[in-house]
C-alpha positions as CSV (number, residue, x, y, z in Angstrom):
1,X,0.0,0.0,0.0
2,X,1.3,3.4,-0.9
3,X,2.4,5.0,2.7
4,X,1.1,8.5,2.0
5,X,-2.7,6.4,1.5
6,X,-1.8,4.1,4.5
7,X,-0.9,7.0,6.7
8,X,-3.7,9.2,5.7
9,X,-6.3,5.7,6.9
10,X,-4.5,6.1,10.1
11,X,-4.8,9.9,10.9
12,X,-8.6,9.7,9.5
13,X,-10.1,7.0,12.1
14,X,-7.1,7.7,14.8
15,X,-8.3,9.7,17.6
16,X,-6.8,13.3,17.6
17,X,-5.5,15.3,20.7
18,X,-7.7,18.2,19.6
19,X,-11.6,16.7,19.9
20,X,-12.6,20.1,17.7
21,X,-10.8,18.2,14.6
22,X,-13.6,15.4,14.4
23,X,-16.2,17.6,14.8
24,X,-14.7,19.4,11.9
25,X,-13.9,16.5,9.8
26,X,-17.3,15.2,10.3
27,X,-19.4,18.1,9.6
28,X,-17.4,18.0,6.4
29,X,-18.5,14.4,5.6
30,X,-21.5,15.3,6.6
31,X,-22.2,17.8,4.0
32,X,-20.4,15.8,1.3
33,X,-23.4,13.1,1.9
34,X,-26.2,15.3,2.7
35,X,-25.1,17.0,-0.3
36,X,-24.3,13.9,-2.9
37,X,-27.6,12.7,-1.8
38,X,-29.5,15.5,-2.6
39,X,-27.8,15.6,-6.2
40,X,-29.1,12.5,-6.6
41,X,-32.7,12.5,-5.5
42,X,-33.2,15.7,-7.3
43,X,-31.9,14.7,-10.5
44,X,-33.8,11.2,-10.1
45,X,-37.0,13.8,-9.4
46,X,-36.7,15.8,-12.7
47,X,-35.9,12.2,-14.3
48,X,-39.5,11.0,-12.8
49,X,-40.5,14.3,-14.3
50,X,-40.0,13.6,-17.5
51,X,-41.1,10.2,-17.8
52,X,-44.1,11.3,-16.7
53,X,-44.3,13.9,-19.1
54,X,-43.4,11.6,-22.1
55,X,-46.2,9.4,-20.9
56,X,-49.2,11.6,-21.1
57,X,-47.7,13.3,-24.2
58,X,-47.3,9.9,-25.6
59,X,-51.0,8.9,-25.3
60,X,-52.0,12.1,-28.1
61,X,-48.6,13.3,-29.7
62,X,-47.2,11.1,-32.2
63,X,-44.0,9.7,-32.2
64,X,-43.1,11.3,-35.5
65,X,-45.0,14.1,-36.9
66,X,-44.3,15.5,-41.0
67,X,-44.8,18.9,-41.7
68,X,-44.6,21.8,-44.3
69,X,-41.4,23.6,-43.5
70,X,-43.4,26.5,-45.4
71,X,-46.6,27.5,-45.1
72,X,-49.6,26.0,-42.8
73,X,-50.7,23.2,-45.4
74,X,-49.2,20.3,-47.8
75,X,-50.6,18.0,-50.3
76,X,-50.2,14.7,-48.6
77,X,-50.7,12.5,-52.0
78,X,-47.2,12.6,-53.2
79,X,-45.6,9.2,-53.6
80,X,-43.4,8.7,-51.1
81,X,-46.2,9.5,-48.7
82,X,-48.6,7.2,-50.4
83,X,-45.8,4.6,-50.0
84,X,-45.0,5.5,-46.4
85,X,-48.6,4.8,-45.3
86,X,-48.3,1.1,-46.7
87,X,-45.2,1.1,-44.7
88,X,-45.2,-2.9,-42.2
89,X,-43.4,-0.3,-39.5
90,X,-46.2,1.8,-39.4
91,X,-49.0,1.2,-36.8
92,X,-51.4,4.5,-37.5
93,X,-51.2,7.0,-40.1
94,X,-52.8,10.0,-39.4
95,X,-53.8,13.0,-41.6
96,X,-54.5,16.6,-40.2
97,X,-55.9,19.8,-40.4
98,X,-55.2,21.9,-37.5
99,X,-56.6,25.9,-37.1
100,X,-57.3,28.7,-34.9
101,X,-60.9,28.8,-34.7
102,X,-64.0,31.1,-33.1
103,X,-65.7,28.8,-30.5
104,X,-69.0,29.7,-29.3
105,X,-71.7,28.1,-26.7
106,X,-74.5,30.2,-26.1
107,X,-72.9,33.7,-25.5
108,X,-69.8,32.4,-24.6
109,X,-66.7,33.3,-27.0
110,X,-63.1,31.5,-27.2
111,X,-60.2,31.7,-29.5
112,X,-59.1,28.0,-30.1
113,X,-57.6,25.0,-31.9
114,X,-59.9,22.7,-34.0
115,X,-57.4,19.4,-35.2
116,X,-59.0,17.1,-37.6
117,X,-58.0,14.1,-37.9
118,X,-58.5,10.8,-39.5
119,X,-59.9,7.6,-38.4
120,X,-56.1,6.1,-37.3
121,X,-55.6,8.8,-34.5
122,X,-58.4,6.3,-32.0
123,X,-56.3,3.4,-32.8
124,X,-53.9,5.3,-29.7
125,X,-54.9,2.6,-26.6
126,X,-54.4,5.2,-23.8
127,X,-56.7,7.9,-25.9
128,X,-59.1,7.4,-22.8
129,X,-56.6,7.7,-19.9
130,X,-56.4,11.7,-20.7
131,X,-60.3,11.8,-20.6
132,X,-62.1,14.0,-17.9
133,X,-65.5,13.3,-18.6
134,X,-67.4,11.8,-21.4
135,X,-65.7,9.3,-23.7
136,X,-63.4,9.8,-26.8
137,X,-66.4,9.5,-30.0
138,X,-66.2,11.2,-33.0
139,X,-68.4,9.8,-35.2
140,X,-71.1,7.1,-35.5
141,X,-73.3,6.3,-38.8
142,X,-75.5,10.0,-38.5
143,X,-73.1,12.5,-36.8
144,X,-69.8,14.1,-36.2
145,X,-68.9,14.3,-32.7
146,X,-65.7,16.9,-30.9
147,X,-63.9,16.1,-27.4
148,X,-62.8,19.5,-26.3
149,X,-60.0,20.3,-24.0
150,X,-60.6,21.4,-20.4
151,X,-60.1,24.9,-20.7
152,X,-62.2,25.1,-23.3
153,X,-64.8,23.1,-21.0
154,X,-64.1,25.9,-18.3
155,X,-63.7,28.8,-20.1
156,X,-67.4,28.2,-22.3
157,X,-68.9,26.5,-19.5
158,X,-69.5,23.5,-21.7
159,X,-71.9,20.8,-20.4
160,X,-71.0,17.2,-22.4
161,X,-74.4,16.2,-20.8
162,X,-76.7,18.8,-22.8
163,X,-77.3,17.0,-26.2
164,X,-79.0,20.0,-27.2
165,X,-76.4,23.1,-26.7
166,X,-74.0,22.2,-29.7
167,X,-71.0,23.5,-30.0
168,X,-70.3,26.3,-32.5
169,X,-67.3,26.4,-34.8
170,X,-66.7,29.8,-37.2
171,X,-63.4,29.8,-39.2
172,X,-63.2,33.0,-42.2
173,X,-64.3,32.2,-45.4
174,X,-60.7,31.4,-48.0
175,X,-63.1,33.8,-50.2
176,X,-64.7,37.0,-48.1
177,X,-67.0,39.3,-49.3
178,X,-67.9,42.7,-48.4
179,X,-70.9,41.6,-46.9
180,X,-73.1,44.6,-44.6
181,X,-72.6,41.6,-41.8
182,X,-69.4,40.4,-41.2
183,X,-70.4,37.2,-39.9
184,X,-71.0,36.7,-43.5
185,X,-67.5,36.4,-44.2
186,X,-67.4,33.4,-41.5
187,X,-67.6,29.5,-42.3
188,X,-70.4,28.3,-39.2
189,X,-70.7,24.2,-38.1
190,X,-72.0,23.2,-35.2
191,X,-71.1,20.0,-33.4
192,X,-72.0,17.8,-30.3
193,X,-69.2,17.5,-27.9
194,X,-69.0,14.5,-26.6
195,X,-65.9,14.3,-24.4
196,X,-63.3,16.9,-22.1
197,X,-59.4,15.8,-22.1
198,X,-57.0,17.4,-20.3
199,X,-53.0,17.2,-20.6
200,X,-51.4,20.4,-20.6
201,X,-52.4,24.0,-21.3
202,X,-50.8,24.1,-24.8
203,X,-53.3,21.4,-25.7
204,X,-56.4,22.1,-23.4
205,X,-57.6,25.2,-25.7
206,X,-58.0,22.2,-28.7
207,X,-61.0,20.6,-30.4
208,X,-60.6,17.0,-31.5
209,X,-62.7,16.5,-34.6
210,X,-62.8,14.4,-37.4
211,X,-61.2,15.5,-40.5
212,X,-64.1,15.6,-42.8
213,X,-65.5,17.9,-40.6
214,X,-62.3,20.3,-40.4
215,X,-62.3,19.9,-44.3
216,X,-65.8,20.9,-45.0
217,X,-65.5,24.0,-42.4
218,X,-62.2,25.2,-44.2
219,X,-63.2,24.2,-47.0
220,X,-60.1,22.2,-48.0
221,X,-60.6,19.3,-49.8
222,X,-57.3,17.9,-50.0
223,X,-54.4,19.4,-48.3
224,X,-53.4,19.1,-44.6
225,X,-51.3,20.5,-41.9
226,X,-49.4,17.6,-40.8
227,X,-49.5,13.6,-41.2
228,X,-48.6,12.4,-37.6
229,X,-47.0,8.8,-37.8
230,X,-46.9,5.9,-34.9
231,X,-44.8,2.9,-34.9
232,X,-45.3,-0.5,-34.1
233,X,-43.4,-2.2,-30.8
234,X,-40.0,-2.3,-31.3
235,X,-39.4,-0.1,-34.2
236,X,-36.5,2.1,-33.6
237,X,-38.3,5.7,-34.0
238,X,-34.7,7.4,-34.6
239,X,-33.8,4.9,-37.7
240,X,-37.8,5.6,-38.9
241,X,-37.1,9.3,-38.4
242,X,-33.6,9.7,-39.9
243,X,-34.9,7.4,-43.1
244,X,-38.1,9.7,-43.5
245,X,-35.8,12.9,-42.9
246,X,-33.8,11.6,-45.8
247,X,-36.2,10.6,-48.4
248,X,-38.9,13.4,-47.7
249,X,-37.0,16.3,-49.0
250,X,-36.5,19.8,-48.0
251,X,-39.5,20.7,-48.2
252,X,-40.8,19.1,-44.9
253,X,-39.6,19.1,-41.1
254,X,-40.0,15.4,-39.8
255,X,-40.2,16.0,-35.5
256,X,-40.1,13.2,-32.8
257,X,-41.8,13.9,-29.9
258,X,-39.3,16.1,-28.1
259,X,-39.0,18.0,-31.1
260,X,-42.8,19.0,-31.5
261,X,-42.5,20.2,-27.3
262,X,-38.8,21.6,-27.7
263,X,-40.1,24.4,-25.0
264,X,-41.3,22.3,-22.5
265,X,-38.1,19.5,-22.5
266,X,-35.8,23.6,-22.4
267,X,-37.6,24.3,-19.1
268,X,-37.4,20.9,-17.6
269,X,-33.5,21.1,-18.8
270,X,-32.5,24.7,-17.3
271,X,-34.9,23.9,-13.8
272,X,-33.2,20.8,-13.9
273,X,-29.5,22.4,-14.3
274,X,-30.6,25.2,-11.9
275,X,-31.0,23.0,-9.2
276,X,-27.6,21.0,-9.8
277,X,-26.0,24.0,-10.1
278,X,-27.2,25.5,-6.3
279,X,-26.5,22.2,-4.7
280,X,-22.8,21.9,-7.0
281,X,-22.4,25.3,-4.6
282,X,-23.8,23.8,-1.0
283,X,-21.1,21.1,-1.6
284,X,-18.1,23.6,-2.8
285,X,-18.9,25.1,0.4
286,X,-19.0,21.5,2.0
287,X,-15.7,20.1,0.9
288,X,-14.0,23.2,1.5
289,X,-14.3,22.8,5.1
290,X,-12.5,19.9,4.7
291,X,-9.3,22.5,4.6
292,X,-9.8,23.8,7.6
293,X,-10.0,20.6,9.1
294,X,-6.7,19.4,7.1
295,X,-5.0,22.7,8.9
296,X,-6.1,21.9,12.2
297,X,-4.8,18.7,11.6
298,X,-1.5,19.7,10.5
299,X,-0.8,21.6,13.7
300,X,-2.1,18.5,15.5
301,X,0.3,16.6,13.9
302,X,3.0,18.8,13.9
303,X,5.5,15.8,16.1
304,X,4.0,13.2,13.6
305,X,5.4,15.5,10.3
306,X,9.0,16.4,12.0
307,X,10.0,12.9,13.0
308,X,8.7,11.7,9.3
309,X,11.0,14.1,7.7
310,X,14.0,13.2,9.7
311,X,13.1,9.5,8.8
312,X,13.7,10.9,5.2
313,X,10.3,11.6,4.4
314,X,9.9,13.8,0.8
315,X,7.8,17.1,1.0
316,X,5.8,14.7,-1.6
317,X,5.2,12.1,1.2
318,X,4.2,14.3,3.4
319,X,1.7,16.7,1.0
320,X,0.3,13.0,-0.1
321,X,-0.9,12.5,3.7
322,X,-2.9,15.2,3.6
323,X,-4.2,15.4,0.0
324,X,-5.3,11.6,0.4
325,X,-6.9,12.4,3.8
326,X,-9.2,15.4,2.1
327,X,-10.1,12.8,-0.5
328,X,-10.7,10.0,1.8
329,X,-13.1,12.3,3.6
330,X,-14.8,13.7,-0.1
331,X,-15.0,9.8,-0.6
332,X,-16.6,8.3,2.4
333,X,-19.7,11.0,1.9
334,X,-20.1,10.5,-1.5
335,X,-20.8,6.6,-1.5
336,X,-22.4,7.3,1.8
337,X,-24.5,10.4,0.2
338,X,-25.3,8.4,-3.0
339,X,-26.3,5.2,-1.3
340,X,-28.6,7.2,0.8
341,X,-29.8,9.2,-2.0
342,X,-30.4,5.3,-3.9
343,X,-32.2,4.2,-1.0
344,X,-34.5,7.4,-0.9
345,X,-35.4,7.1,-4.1
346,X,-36.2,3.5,-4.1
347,X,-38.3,3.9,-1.1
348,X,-40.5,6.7,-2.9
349,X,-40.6,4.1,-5.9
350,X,-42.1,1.5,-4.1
351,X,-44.4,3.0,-1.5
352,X,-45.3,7.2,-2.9
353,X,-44.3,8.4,0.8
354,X,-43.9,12.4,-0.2
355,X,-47.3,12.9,-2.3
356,X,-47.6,16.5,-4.4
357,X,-49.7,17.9,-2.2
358,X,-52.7,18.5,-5.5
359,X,-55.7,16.5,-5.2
360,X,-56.4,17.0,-8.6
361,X,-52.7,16.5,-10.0
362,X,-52.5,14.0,-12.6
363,X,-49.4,12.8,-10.0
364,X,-50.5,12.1,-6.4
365,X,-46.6,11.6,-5.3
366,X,-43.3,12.7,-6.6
367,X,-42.2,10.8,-9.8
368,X,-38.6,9.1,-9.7
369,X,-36.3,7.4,-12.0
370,X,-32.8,6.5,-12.3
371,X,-30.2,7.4,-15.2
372,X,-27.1,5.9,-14.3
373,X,-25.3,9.3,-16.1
374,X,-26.5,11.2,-12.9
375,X,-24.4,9.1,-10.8
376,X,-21.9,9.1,-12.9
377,X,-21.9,13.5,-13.1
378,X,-22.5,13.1,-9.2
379,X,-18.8,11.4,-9.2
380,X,-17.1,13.0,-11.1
381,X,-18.3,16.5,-10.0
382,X,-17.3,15.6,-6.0
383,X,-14.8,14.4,-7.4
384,X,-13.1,17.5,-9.1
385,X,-14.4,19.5,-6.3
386,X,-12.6,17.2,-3.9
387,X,-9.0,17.0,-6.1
388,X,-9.3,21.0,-5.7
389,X,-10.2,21.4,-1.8
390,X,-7.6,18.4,-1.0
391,X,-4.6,19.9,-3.0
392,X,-5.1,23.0,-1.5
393,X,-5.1,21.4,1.8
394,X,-1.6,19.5,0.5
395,X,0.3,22.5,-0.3
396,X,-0.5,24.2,3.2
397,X,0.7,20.8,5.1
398,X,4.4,21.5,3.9
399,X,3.9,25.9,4.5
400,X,6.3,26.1,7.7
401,X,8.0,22.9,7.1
402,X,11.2,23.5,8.1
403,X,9.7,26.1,11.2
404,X,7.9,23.2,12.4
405,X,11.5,20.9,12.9
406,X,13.2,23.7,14.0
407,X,10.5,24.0,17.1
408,X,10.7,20.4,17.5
């Protein structure tokens, strides 16, 4: 064993003449661990977070969604698109024409989203588990049927219970006239609601309807605003993505799903680094204690150093005693820190102790999930922190050296 490591073991679980130094010492463990485990917990948190988040999104976003890189609309009956449907990876192929819309019921205004869409978008199995009320219909053999978002629901004070109040949809005419009225110049269909979702606000102000519906209202016949694209188990979406990307041309923007939120996965990021940077602080502060406690130490051990350098010992020898005491002390938090921080989490996993405090959050506790990156950037940033603190603390040990032989 090197003797700078074996002598460091020593001074760290030998008993020192001055009590304060284990008091200092372990403090400075202390808020390594309390520190390492709160770097992991919180990134596990954020990880939980997003999972989540990529779950609900994943029951109504597509995995891959093609759009017009110009313009609001494409013609969807091109070839490779008409080969693309017939695609074996494919597992729904959905056409749709999505735009801001007048809603009314009864005197009740709102600016919102109608999205038409074909037949393929119900073959989604979790459709129903974003459902407030009502049930996700939007046609039988006599009528067109929309499920409305929740703020739509709130803001209109829509009932999904009165068959008899439909809701009503006015989108301008592609040709206006200069009509004395100017609802003239407005495109009017009413519908029967027949369901409320809710997910997030950038989809709650939407209208599910089907696309003949949209088509007839906007009168567009044939194009569309997107075609959103599902897989089947087990098909790599990247590979799908990439190959579309490729073939497609420039005139499209093919999007997974992060790409179609790229807002909401920015603020989940910077929260996310905000939080690592604030604690990366707490434990800067926390292993720097660990120099004053390597100073005290030094003075402690003021005999131990003398008689070592007499013996022949290097100023290397005696600044590795030191710098491999800071580090065992970094050390023993961290794997203490990140095995508490593990067993926190996996407690939370299993039995949803800390709940969100929201009755009617879609989460009743705090999500959490593991990416074995964060315990590797946990590491590796106590580590660099600890390299710092500890070589500082090296370079003092030897300050004074020959002072300390000539008092002795």
């Amino acid at each position: 064993m090197n003797t700078s490591i074996y002598i460091a073991k020593r001074y760290l679980f030998s008993k020192k003449q001055t009590h304060a130094i284990n008091i200092i010492s372990g403090i400075s463990m202390l808020g390594v661990l309390v520190g390492s485990a709160a770097l992991i917990i919180i990134l596990s948190v954020f990880n939980g977070f997003e999972e989540v988040i990529l779950s609900l999104y994943s029951d109504f976003t597509p995995e891959i969604r093609i759009e017009p890189r110009l313009g609001k609309t494409f013609d969807p009956n091109t070839p490779y698109l008409a080969a693309l449907k017939k695609d074996g990876r494919i597992f729904s192929y959905t056409p749709v024409l999505q735009e801001k819309v007048l809603l009314r019921y009864g005197d009740k205004p709102f600016i919102g989203t109608i999205k038409g869409v074909s037949d393929d978008f119900l073959k989604k199995k979790d459709l129903d588990s974003v459902l407030r009320a009502g049930s996700f219909t939007l046609k039988d053999d006599r009528y067109y049927y929309a499920v409305i978002g929740t703020t739509i629901e709130q803001s209109l004070g829509v009932s999904i219970k009165d068959q008899f109040t439909p809701l009503q949809i006015y989108s301008p005419r592609r040709t206006s006239s200069n009509a004395a009225n100017p609802m003239n110049d407005f495109a009017f269909r009413p519908i029967t609601p027949s369901g409320v979702f809710s997910i997030q606000a950038e989809f709650d102000d939407m209208v599910i309807v089907p696309i003949e519906f949209t088509r007839d209202l906007l009168d567009e016949p044939v194009k569309v605003s997107a075609v959103e694209i599902n897989l089947k188990p087990g098909t790599n979406i990247d590979d799908v993505q990439e190959e579309i990307t490729n073939k497609i041309g420039n005139s499209y923007v093919v999007k997974n799903r992060k790409q179609q939120n790229t807002e909401l996965y920015k603020t989940i990021n910077y929260e996310r680094w905000s939080i690592f940077m604030i604690l990366t602080f707490v434990l800067i502060i926390a292993i720097f204690n660990i120099i004053g406690s390597l100073t005290m130490l030094v003075m402690d051990k003021r005999k131990d150093i003398a008689i070592l350098t007499s013996l022949g010992a290097s100023k290397t020898l005696i600044q590795g005693i030191f710098f491999f005491e800071g580090m065992m002390i970094s050390m023993v938090g961290l794997v203490i820190g990140v095995a508490v921080g593990t067993l926190v989490c996996i407690v939370q996993q299993q039995f949803k102790l800390i709940k969100m405090g929201a009755e009617l959050s879609v989460l009743d506790a705090y999500p959490v999930a593991f990416n074995p990156g964060d315990f590797l950037l946990v590491f590796v940033t106590v580590l660099f922190i600890a390299v710092i603190a500890s070589g500082i603390s090296a370079r003092l040990s030897v300050k004074g050296l020959d002072e300390i032989k000539q008092d002795l």
